[in-house]
TORBAVO-338791 format. One record per atom (N, C-alpha, C): x, y, z; chain; residue in three letters; residue number from 1. Coordinates in steps of 0.05 Angstrom, whole numbers. Example, Ala and Ser with C-alpha at 12.3 -4.5 7.8 and 13.67 -1.06 7.14 Angstrom:
! residues 2
((264,-114,156),A,ala,1)
((246,-90,156),A,ala,1)
((264,-66,156),A,ala,1)
((257,-45,142),A,ser,2)
((273,-21,143),A,ser,2)
((258,1,157),A,ser,2)
! end
This chain:
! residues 224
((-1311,1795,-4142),A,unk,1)
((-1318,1792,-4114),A,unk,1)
((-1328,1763,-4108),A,unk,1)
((-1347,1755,-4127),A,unk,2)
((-1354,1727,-4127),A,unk,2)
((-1328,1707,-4123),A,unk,2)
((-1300,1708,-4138),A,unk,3)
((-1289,1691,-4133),A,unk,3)
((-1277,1691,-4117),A,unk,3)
((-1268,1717,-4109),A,unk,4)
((-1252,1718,-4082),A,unk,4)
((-1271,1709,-4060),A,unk,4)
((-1302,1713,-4057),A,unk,5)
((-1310,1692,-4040),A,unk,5)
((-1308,1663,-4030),A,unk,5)
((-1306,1653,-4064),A,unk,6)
((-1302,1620,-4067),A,unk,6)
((-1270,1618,-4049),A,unk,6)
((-1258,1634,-4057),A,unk,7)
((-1231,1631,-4052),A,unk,7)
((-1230,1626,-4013),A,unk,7)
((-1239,1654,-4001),A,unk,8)
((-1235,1658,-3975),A,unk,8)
((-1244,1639,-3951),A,unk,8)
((-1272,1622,-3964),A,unk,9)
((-1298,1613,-3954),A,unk,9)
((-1270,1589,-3943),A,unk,9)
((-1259,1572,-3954),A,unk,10)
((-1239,1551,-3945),A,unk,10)
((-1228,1562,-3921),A,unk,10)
((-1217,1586,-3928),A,unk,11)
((-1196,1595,-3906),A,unk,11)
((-1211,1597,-3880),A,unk,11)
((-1236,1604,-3875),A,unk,12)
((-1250,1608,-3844),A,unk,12)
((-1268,1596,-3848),A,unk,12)
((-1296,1606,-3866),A,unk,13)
((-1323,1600,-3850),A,unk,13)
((-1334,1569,-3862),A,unk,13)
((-1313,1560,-3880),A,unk,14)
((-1311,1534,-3887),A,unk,14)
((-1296,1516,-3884),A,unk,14)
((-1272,1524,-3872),A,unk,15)
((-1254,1511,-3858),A,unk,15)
((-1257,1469,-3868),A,unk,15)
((-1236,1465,-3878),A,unk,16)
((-1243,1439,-3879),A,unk,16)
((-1238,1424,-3848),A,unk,16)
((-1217,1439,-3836),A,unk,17)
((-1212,1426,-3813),A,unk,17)
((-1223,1435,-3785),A,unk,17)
((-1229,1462,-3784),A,unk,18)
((-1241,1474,-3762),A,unk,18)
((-1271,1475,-3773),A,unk,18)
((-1278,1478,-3786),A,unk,19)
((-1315,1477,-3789),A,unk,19)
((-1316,1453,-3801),A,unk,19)
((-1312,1445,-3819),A,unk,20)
((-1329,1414,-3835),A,unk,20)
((-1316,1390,-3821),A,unk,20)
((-1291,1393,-3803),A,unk,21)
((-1280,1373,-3791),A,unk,21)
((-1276,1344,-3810),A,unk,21)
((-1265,1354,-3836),A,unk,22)
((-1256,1335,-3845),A,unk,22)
((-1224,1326,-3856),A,unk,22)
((-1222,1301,-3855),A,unk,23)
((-1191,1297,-3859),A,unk,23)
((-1182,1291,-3836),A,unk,23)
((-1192,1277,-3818),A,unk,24)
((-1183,1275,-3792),A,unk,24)
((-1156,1271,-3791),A,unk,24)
((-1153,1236,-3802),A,unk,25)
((-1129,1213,-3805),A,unk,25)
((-1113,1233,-3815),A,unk,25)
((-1114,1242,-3836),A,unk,26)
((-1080,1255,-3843),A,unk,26)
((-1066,1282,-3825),A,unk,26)
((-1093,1292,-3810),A,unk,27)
((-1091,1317,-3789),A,unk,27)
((-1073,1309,-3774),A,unk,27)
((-1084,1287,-3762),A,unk,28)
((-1072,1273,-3734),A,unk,28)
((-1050,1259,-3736),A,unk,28)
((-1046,1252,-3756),A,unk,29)
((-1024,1238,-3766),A,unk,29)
((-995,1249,-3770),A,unk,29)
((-997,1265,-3784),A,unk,30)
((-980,1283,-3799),A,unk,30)
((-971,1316,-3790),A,unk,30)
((-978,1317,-3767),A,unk,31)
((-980,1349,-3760),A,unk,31)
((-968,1349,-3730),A,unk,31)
((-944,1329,-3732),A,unk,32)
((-928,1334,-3706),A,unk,32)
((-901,1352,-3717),A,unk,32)
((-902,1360,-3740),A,unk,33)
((-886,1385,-3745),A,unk,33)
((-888,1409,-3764),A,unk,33)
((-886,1428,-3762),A,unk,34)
((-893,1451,-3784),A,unk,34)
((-885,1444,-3811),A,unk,34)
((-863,1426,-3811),A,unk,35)
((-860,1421,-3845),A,unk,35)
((-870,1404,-3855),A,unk,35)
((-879,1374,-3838),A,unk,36)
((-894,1356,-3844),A,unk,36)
((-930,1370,-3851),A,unk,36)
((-939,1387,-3835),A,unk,37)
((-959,1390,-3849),A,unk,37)
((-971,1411,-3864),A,unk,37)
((-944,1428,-3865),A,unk,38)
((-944,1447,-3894),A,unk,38)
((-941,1426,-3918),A,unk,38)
((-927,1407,-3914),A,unk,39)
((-915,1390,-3947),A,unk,39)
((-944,1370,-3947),A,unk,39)
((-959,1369,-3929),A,unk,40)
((-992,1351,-3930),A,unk,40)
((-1005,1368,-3945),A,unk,40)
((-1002,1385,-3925),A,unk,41)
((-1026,1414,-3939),A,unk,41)
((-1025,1422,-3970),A,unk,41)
((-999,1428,-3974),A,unk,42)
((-991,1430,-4004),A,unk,42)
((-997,1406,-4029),A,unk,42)
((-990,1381,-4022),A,unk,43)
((-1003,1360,-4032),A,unk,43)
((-1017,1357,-4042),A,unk,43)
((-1041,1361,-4018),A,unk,44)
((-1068,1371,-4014),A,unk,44)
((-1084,1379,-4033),A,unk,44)
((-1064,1410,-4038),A,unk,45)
((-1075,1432,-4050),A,unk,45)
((-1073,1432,-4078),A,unk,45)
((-1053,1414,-4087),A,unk,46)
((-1054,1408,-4110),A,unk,46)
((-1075,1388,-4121),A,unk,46)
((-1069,1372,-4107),A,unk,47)
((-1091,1348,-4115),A,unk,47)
((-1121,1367,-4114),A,unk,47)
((-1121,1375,-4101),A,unk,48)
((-1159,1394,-4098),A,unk,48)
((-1162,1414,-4124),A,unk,48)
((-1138,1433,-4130),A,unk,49)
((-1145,1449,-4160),A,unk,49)
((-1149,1436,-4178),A,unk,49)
((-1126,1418,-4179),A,unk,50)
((-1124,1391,-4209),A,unk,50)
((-1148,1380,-4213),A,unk,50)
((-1155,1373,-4194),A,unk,51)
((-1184,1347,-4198),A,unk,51)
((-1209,1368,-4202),A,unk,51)
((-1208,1393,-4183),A,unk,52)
((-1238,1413,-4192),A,unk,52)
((-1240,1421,-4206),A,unk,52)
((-1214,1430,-4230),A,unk,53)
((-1214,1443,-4249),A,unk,53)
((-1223,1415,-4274),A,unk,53)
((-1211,1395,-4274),A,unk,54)
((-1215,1377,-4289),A,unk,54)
((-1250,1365,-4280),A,unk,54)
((-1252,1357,-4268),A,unk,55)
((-1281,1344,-4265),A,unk,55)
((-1307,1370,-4268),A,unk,55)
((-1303,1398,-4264),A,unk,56)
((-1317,1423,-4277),A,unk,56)
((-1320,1412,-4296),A,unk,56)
((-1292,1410,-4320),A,unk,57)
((-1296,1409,-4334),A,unk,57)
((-1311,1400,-4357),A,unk,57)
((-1305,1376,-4344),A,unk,58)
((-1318,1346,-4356),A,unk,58)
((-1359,1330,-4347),A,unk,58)
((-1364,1357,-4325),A,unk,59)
((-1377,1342,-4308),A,unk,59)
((-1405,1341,-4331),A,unk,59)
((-1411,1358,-4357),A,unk,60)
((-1434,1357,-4364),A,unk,60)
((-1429,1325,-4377),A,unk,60)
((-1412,1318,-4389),A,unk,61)
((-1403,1290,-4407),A,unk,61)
((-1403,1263,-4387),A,unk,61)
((-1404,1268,-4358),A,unk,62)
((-1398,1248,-4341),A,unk,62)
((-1431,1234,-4336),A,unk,62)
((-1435,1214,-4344),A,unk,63)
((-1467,1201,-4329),A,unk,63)
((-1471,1202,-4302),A,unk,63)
((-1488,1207,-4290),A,unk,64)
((-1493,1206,-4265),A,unk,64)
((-1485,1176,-4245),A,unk,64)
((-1494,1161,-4262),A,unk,65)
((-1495,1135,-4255),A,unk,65)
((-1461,1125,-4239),A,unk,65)
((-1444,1134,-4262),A,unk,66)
((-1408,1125,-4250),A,unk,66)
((-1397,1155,-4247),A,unk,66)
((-1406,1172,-4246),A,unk,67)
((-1394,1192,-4233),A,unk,67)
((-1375,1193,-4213),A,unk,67)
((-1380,1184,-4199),A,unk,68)
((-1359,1174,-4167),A,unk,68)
((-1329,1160,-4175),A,unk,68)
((-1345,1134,-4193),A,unk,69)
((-1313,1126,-4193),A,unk,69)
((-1291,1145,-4210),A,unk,69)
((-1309,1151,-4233),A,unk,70)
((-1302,1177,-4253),A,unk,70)
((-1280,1189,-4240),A,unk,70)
((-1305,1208,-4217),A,unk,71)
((-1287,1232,-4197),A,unk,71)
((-1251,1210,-4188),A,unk,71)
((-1256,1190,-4175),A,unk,72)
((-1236,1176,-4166),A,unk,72)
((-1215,1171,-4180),A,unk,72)
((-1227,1173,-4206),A,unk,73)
((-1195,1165,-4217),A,unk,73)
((-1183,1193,-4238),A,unk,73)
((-1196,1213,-4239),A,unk,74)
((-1193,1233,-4242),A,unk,74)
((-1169,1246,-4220),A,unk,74)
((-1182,1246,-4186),A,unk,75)
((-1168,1252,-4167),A,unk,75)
((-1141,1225,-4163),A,unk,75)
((-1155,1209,-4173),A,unk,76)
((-1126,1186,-4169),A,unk,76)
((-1094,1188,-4180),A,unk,76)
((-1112,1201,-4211),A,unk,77)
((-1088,1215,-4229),A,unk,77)
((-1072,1242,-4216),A,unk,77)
((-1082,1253,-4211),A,unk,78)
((-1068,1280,-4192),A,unk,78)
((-1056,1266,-4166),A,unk,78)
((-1054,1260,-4147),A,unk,79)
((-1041,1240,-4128),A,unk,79)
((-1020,1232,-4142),A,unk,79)
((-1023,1214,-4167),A,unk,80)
((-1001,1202,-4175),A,unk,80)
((-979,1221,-4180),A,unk,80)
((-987,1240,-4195),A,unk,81)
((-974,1266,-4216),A,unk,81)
((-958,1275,-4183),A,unk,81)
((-975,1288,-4160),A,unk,82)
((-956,1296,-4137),A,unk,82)
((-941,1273,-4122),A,unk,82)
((-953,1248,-4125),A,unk,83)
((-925,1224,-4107),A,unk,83)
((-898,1233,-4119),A,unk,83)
((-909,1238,-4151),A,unk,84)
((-881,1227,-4165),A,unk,84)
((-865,1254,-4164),A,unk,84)
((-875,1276,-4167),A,unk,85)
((-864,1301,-4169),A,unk,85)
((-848,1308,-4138),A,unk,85)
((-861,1294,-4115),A,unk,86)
((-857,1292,-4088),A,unk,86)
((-834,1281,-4083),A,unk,86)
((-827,1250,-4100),A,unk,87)
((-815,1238,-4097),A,unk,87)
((-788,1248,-4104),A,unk,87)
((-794,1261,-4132),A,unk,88)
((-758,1277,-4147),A,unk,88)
((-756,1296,-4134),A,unk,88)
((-768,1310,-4128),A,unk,89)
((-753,1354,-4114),A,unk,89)
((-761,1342,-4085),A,unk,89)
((-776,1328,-4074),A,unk,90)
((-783,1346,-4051),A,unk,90)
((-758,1335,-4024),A,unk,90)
((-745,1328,-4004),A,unk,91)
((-731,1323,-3987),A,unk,91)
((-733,1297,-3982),A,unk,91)
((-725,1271,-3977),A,unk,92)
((-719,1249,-3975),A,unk,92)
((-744,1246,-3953),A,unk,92)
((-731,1261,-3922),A,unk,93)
((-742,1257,-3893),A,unk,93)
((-776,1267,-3898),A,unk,93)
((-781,1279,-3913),A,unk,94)
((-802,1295,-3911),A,unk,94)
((-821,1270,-3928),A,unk,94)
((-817,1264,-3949),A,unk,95)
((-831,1231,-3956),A,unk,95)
((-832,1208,-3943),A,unk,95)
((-814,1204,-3928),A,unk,96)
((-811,1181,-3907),A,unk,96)
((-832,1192,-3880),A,unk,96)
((-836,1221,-3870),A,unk,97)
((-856,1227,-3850),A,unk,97)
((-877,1228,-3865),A,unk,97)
((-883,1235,-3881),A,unk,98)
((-911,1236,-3901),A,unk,98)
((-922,1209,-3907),A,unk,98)
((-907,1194,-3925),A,unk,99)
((-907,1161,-3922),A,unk,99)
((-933,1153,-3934),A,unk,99)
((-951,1143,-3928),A,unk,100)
((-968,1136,-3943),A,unk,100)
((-994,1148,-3941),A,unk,100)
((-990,1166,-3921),A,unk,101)
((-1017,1197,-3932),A,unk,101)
((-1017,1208,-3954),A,unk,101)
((-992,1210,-3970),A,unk,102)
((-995,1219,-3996),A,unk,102)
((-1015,1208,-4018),A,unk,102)
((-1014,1176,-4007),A,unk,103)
((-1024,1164,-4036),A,unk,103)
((-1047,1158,-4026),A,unk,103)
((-1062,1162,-3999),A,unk,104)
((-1084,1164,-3990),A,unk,104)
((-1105,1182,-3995),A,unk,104)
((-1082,1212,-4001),A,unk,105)
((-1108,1224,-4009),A,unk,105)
((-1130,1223,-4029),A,unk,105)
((-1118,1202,-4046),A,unk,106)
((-1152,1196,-4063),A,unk,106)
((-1171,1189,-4045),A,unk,106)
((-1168,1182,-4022),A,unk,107)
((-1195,1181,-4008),A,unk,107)
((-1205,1201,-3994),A,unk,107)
((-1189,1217,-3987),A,unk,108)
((-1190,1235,-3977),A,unk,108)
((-1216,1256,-3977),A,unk,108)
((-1230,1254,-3957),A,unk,109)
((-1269,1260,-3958),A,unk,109)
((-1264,1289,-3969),A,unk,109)
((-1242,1309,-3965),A,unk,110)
((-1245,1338,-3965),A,unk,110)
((-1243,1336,-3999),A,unk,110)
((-1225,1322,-4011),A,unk,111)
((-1218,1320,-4042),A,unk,111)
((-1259,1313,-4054),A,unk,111)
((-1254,1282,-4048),A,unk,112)
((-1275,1283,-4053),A,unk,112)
((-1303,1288,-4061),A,unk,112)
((-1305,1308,-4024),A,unk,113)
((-1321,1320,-4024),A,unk,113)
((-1333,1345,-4040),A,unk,113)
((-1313,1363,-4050),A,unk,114)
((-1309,1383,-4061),A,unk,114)
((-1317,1376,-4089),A,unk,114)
((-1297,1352,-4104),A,unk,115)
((-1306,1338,-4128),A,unk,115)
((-1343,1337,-4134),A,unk,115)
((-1355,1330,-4117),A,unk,116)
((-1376,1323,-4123),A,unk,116)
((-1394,1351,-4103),A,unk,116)
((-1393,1361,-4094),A,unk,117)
((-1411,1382,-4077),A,unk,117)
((-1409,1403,-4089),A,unk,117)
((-1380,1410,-4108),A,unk,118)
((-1381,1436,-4119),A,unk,118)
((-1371,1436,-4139),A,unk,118)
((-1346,1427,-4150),A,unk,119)
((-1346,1424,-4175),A,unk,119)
((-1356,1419,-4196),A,unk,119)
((-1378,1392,-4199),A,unk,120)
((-1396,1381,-4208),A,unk,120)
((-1414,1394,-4215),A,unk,120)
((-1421,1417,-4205),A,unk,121)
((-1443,1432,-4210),A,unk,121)
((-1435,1470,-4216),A,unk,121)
((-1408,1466,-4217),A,unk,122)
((-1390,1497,-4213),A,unk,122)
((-1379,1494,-4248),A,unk,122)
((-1374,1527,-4251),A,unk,123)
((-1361,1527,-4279),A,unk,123)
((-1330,1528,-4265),A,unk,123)
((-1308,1526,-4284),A,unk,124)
((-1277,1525,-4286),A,unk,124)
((-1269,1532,-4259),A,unk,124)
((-1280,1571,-4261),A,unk,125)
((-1261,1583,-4249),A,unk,125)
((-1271,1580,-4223),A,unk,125)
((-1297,1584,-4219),A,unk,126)
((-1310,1572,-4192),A,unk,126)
((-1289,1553,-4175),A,unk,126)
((-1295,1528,-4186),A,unk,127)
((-1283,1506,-4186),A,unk,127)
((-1254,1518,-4175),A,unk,127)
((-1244,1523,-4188),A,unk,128)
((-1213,1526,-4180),A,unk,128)
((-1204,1541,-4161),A,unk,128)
((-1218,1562,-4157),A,unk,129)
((-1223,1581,-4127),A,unk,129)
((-1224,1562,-4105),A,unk,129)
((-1249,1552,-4111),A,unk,130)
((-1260,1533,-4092),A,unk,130)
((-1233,1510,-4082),A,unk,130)
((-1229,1500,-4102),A,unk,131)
((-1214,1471,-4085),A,unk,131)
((-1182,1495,-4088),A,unk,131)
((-1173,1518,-4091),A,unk,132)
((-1150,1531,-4082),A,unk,132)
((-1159,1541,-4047),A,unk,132)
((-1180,1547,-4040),A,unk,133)
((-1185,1568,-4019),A,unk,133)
((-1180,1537,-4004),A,unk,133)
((-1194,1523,-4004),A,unk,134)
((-1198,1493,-3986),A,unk,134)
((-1173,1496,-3985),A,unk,134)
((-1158,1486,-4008),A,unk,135)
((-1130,1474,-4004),A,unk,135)
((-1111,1490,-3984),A,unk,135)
((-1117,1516,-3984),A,unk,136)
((-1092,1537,-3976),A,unk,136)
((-1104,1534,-3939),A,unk,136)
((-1137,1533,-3941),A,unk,137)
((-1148,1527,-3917),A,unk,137)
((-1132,1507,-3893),A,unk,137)
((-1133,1488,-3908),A,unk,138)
((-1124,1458,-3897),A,unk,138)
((-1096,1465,-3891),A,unk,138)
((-1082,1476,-3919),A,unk,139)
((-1045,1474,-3907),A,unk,139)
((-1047,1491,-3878),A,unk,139)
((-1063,1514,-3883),A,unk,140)
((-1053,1533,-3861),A,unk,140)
((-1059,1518,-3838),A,unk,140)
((-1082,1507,-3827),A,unk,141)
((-1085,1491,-3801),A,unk,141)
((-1071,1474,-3798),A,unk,141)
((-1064,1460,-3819),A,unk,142)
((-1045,1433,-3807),A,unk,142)
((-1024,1450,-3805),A,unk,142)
((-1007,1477,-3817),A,unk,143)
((-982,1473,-3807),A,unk,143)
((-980,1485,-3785),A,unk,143)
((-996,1502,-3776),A,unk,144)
((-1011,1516,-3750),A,unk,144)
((-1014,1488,-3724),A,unk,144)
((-1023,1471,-3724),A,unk,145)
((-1018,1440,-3709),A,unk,145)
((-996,1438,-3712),A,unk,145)
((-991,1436,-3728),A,unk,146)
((-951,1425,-3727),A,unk,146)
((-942,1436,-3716),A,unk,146)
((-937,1472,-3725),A,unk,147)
((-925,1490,-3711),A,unk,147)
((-925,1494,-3673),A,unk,147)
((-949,1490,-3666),A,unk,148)
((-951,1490,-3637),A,unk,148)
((-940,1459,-3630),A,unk,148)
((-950,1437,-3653),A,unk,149)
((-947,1410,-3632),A,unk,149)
((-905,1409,-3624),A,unk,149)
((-900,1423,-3651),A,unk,150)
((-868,1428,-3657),A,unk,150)
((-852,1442,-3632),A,unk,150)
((-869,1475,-3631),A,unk,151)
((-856,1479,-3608),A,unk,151)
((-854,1471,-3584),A,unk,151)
((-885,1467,-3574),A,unk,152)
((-887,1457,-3548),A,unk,152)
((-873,1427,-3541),A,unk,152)
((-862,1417,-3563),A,unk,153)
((-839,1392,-3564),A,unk,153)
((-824,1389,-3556),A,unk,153)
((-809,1408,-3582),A,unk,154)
((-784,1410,-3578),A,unk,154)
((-771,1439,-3576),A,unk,154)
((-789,1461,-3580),A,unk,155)
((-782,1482,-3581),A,unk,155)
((-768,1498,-3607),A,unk,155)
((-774,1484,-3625),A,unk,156)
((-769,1492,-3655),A,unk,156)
((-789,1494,-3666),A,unk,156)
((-792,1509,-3688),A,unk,157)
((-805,1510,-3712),A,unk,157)
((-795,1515,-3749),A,unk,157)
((-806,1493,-3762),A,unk,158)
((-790,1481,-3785),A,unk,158)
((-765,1472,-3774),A,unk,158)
((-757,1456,-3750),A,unk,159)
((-730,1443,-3749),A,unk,159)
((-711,1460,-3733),A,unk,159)
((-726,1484,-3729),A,unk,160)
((-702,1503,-3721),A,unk,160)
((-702,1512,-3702),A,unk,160)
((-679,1509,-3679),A,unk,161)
((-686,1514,-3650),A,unk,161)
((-687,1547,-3644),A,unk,161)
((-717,1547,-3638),A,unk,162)
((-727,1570,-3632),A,unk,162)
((-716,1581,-3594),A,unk,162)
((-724,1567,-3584),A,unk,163)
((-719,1570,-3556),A,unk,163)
((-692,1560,-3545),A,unk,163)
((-674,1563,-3538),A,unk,164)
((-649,1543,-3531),A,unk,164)
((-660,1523,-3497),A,unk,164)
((-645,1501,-3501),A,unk,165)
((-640,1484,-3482),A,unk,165)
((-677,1483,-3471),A,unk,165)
((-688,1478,-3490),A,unk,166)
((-728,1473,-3492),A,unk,166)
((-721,1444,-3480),A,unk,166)
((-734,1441,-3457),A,unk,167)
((-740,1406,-3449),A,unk,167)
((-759,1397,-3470),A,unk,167)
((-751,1373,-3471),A,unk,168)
((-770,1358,-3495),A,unk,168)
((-793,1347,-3481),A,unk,168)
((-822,1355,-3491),A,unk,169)
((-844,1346,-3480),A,unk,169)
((-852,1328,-3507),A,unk,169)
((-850,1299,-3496),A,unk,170)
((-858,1272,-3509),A,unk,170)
((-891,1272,-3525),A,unk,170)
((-901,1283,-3500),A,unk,171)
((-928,1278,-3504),A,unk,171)
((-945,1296,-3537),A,unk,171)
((-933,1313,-3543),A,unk,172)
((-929,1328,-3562),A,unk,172)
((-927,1319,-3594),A,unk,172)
((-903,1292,-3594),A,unk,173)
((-896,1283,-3613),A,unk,173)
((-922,1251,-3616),A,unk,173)
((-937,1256,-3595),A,unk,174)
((-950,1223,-3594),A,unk,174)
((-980,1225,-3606),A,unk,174)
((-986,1209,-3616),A,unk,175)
((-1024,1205,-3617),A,unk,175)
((-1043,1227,-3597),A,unk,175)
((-1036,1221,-3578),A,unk,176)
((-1044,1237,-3556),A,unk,176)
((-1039,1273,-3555),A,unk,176)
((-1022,1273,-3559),A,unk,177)
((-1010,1306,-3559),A,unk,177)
((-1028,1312,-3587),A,unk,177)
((-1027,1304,-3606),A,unk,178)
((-1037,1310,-3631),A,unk,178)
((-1075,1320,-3626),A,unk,178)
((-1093,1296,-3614),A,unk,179)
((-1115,1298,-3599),A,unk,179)
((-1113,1326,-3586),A,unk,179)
((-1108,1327,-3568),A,unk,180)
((-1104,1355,-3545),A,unk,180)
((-1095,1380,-3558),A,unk,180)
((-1078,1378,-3582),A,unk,181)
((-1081,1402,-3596),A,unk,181)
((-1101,1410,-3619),A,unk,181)
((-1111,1386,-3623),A,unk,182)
((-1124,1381,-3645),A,unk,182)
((-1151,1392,-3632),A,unk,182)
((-1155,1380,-3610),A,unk,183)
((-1192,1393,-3588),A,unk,183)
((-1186,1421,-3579),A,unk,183)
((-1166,1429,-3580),A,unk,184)
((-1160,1465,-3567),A,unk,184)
((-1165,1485,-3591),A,unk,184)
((-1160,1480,-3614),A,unk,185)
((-1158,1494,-3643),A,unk,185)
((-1192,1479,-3642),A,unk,185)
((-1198,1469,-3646),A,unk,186)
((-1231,1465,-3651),A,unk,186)
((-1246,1474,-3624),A,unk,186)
((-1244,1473,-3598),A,unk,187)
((-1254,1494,-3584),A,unk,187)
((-1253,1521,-3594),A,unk,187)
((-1230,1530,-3590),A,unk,188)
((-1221,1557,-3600),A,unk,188)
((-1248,1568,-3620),A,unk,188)
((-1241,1555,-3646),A,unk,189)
((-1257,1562,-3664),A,unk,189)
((-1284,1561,-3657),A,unk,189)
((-1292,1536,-3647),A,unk,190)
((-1323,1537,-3635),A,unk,190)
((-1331,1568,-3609),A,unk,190)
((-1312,1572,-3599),A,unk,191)
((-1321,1599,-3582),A,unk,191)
((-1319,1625,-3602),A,unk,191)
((-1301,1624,-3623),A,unk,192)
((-1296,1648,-3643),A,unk,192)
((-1332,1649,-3651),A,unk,192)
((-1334,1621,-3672),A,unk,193)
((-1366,1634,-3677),A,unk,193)
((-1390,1637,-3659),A,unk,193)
((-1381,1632,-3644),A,unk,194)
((-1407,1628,-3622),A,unk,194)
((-1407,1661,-3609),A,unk,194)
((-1382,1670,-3608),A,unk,195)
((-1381,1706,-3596),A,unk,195)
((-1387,1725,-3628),A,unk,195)
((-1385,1709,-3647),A,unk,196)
((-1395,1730,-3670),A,unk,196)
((-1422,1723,-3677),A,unk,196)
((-1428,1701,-3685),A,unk,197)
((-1466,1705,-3674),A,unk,197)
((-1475,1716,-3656),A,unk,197)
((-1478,1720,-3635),A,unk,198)
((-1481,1737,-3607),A,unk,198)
((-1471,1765,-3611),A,unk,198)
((-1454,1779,-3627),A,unk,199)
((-1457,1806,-3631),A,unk,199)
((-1466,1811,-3655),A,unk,199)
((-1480,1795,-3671),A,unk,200)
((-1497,1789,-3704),A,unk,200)
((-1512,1789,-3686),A,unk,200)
((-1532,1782,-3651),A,unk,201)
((-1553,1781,-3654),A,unk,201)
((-1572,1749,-3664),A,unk,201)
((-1553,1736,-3665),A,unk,202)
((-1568,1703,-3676),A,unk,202)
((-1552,1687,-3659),A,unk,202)
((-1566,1658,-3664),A,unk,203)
((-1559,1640,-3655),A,unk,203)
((-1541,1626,-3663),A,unk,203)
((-1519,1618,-3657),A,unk,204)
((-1500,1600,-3670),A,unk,204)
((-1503,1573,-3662),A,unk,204)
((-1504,1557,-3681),A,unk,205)
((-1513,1531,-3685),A,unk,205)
((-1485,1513,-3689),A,unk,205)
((-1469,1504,-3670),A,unk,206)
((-1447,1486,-3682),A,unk,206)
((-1451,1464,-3700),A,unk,206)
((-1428,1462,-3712),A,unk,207)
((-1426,1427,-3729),A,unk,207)
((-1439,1407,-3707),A,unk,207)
((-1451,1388,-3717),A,unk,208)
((-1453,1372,-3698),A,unk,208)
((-1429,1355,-3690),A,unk,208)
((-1407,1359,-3704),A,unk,209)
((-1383,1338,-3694),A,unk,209)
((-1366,1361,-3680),A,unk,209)
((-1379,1382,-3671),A,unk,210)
((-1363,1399,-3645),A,unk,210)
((-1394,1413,-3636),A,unk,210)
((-1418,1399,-3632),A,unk,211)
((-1421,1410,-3606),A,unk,211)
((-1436,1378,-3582),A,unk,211)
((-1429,1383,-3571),A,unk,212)
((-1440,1373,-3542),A,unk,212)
((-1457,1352,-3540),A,unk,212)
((-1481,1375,-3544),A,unk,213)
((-1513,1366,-3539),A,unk,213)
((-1519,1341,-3561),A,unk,213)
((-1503,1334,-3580),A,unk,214)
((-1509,1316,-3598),A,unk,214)
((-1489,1286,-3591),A,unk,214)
((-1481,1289,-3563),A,unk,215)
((-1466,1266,-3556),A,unk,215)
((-1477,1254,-3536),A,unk,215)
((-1477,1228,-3536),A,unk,216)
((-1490,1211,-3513),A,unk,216)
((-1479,1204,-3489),A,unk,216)
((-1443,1211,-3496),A,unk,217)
((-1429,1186,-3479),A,unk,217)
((-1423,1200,-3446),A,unk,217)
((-1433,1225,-3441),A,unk,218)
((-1440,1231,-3407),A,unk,218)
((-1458,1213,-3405),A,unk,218)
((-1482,1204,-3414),A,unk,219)
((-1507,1193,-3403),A,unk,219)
((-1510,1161,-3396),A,unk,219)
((-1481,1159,-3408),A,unk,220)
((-1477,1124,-3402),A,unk,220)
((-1477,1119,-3379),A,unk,220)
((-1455,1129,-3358),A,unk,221)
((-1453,1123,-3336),A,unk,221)
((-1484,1134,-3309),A,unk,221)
((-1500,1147,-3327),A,unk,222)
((-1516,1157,-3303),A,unk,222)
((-1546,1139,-3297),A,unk,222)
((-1563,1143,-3278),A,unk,223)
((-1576,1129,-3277),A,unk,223)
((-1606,1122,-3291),A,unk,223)
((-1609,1148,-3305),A,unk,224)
((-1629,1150,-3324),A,unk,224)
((-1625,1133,-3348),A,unk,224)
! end
């Protein structure tokens, strides 16, 4: 039961993308189609088991002191292992939209983060729950962005015309369209927990990078 917790905690109430709001750049980036950010997500998800399971491993032998870069080139090595494995099987178009998020994700704060917040201090299998639940977490929302930024586009999903003779809405495929779907899926979520605390009877406390009251920029323009 324990691990299937580690496992699930990614998928909702840890959400790398709807609760911890991290990974912005490759969210926004990469998730103007269902297959572009299923093949992120997957990436992702590899690079997150490989590195938690390995740095578990290792973490009693690691000094405190270089730990970090440790973690980095531990996670550097997994990146490499998926560019290259990406590069032979996976579709030509699908590396050319991906492009250089792949080899980014060693920086990637959710990798990272996980490296040192839970692994580090988790045995094997922990560990491996953990950066699998994240990972499966992450694919599902980005391809969930894609999937809507996809249809409401072009009216396909994975490439495939869902709707016939769909007018193409531009704004969809742009920086912009990405934002606006990207703030509706993080509302969303922000009203989901906010109506299940309230029938729990408690208070729900948002992230501070989705709620409100922790932003200044109404108060610029006013006269106070």
């Amino acid at each position: 039961m324990t691990m299937w917790k580690e496992f699930v905690k990614g998928l909702w109430d840890e959400n790398p993308i709807l609760v911890l709001v991290l990974g912005m750049c490759p969210t926004l980036a990469v998730s103007s189609s269902m297959k572009n950010g299923l093949g992120m997500g997957l990436a992702t998800t590899f690079v997150l088991l490989g590195s938690n399971v390995v740095i578990s491993l290792i973490r009693k032998a690691v000094p405190k002191k270089v730990r970090i870069p440790i973690y980095i080139v531990v996670i550097a090595t997994f990146v490499t292992l998926v560019e290259m494995l990406m590069k032979a099987y996976a579709p030509p178009e699908l590396n050319d939209a991906l492009g250089i998020f792949v080899p980014l994700i060693v920086v990637n704060c959710i990798v990272l983060g996980r490296a040192e917040a839970f692994a580090s201090k988790n045995g094997i299998l922990k560990s491996a729950m953990d950066g699998l639940g994240m990972g499966v977490g992450f694919s599902l929302t980005l391809a969930a962005l894609g999937g809507v930024r996809e249809f409401v586009g072009k009216g396909t999903l994975f490439e495939l015309q869902v709707v016939e003779n769909w007018p193409d809405f531009l704004l969809m495929n742009s920086a912009p369209g990405a934002f606006i779907v990207l703030g509706l899926f993080l509302a969303g979520m922000n009203k989901i927990q906010a109506r299940k605390a309230q029938r729990e009877g408690r208070v729900y406390t948002p992230p501070e990078e989705l709620n409100c009251s922790h932003c200044s920029l109404c108060s610029l323009g006013s006269d106070d």
